[in-house]
C-alpha positions in Angstrom: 152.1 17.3 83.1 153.3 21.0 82.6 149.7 21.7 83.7 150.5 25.6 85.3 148.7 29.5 84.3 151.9 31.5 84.7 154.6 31.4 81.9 157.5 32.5 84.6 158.0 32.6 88.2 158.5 29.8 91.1 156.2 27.1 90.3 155.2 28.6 86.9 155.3 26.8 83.1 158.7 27.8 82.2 160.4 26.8 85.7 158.8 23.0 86.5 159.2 22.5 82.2 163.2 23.2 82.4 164.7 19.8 83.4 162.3 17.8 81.5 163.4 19.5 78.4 167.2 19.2 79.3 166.5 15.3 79.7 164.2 15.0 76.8 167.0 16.8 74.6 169.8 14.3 76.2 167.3 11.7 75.2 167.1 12.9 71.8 162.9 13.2 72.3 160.4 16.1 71.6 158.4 17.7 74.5 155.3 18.8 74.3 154.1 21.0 76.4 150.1 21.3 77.8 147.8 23.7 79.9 144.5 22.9 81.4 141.6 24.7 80.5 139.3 22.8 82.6 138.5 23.6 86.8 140.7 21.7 88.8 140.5 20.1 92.0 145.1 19.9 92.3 144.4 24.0 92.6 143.8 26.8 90.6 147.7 27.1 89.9 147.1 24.8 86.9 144.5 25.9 85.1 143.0 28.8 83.1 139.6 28.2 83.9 140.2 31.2 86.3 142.3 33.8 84.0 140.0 32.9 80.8 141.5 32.8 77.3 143.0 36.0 77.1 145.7 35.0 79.9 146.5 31.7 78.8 147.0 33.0 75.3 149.3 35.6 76.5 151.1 32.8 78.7 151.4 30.2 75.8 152.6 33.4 73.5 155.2 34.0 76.4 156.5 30.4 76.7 156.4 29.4 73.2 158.9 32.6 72.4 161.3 32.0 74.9 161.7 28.1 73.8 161.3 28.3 70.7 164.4 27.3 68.7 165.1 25.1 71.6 166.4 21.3 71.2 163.7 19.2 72.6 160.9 21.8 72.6 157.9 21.1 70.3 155.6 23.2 71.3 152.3 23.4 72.8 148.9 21.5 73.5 145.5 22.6 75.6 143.8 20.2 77.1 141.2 20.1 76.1 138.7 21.5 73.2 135.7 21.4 75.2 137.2 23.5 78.2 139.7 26.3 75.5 135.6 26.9 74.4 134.1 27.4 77.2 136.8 29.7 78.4 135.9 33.6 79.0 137.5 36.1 77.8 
């Protein structure tokens, strides 16, 4: 899982989704990316449930440009309904 609230930085969406597009494009397979949206016990580092919908909109906006147009990149899911609703602003 891609599961992160930052688009760039150590540890962030962009950096820990980089080889597994490289190999999914050697592969000749699409990646999807996904972000939580729910409250999560692996740490707050991989969800929005903290930054509300505002932030991960910005971050998906962020990611979403910069791969765009990419091989293997095809695009973006939330995980999961329920939890994008009951996000905060």
């Amino acid at each position: 899982m891609s599961y992160r609230d930052t688009a760039r930085g150590p540890n962030s969406l962009l950096a820990i989704s980089r080889n597994w597009l490289r190999r999914a494009a050697r592969a000749g397979v699409p990646v999807r990316l996904a972000v939580e949206t729910n409250p999560s016990a692996e740490g707050e580092h991989v969800t929005f449930a903290e930054e509300g919908r505002a932030a991960m909109l910005r971050v998906l906006q962020t990611v979403d440009a910069e791969l765009r147009g990419t091989g293997s990149y095809a695009g973006l899911a939330v995980h999961d309904l329920a939890g994008w609703r009951a996000l905060g602003p």
